[in-house]
N, C-alpha and C positions, 0 to 999 in steps of 0.2 A: 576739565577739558583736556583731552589728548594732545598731545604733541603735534599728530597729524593734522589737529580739527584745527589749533593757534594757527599753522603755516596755511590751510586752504584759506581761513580767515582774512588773515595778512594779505593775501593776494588776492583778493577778493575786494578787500577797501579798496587798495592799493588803487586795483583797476576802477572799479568804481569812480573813485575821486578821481583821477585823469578823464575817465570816459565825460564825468561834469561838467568839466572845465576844458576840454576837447572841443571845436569847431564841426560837433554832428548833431545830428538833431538831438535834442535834450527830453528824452521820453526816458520815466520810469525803466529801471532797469526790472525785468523778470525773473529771469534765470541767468546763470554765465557760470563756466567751467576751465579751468584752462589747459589746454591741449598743445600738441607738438608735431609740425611738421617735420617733414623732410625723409630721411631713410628711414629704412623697416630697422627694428630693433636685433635682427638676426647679422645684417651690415652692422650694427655699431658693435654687436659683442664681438665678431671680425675686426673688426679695426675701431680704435677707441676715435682717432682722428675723424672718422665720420660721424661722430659726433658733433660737429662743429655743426654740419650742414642744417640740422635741425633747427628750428625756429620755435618758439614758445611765444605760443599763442594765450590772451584769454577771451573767450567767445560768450559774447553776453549780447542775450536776447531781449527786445523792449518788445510792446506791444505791434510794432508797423518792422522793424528793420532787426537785422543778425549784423553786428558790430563786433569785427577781428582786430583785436588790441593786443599791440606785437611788444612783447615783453622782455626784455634782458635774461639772456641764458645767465650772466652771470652775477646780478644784484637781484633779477627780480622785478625790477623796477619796469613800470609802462615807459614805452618808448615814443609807437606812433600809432594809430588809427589807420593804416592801409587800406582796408575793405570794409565799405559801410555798405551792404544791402537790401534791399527791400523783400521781410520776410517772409513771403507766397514765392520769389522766384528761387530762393535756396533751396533745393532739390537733395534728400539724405537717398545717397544709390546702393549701398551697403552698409553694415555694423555688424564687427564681435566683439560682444561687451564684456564676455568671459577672460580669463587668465591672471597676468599680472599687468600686462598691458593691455586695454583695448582696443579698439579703432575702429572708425567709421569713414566716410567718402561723401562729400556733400558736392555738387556743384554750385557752384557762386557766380553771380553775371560777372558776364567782363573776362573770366579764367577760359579759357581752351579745355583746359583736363582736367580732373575735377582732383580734389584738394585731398588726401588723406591724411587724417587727424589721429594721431593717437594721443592714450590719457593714462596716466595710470589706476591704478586698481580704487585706491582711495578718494576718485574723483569720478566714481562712478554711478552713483545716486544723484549729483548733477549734472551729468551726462543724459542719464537715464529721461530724467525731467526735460532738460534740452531737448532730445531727439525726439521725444515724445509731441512735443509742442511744433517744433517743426512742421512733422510729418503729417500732424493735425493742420498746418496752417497748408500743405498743399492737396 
């Protein structure tokens, strides 16, 4: 197993096991990826400090709901459950899946403007899966 496949691994229990033992509905997890808010990646190679604004997400799909588990930039570690939604109302309004970085644009109830998510390269077959499922659900 790759280096890369141990670390998606590791964060992947990680979330998992919090989303468990989390106060949200308790359904089968399906899919989940973990993604990154905040600036475009052309602002952070501009200035390392814009870095900070980012958030790290990891976005894990059940059968009924799209659950945003906000993870520590810098352990890794699940923090909180901020956005639990019902998923037919997450709405995916853009995606380019190409590069080193990704990104896509989903709306989520409750948000004003809709969320852009990037991922990296390596985290792109469960993207892939994700979006797919999604897009199917609306």
């Amino acid at each position: 197993m790759a280096a890369g496949d141990r670390a998606k691994q590791k964060i992947s229990e990680r979330a998992r096991e919090f989303i468990a033992s989390a106060p949200v509905p308790q359904e089968p997890i399906v899919d989940g990826a973990q993604v990154i808010s905040g600036v475009s990646r052309g602002w952070a190679l501009l200035s390392p400090s814009a870095r900070m604004f980012g958030r790290p997400y990891y976005v894990a799909l059940t059968e009924r709901h799209v659950l945003f588990c906000w993870m520590s930039a810098w352990t890794g570690k699940p923090r909180e459950i901020p956005i639990v939604a019902p998923r037919e109302l997450v709405r995916i309004t853009g995606a380019r899946l190409g590069g080193q970085m990704g990104w896509f644009t989903c709306q989520v109830p409750g948000r004003d403007k809709p969320m852009t998510l990037r991922f990296y390269r390596y985290w792109r077959p469960e993207v892939e899966e994700l979006l797919r499922a999604l897009r199917a659900a609306s």
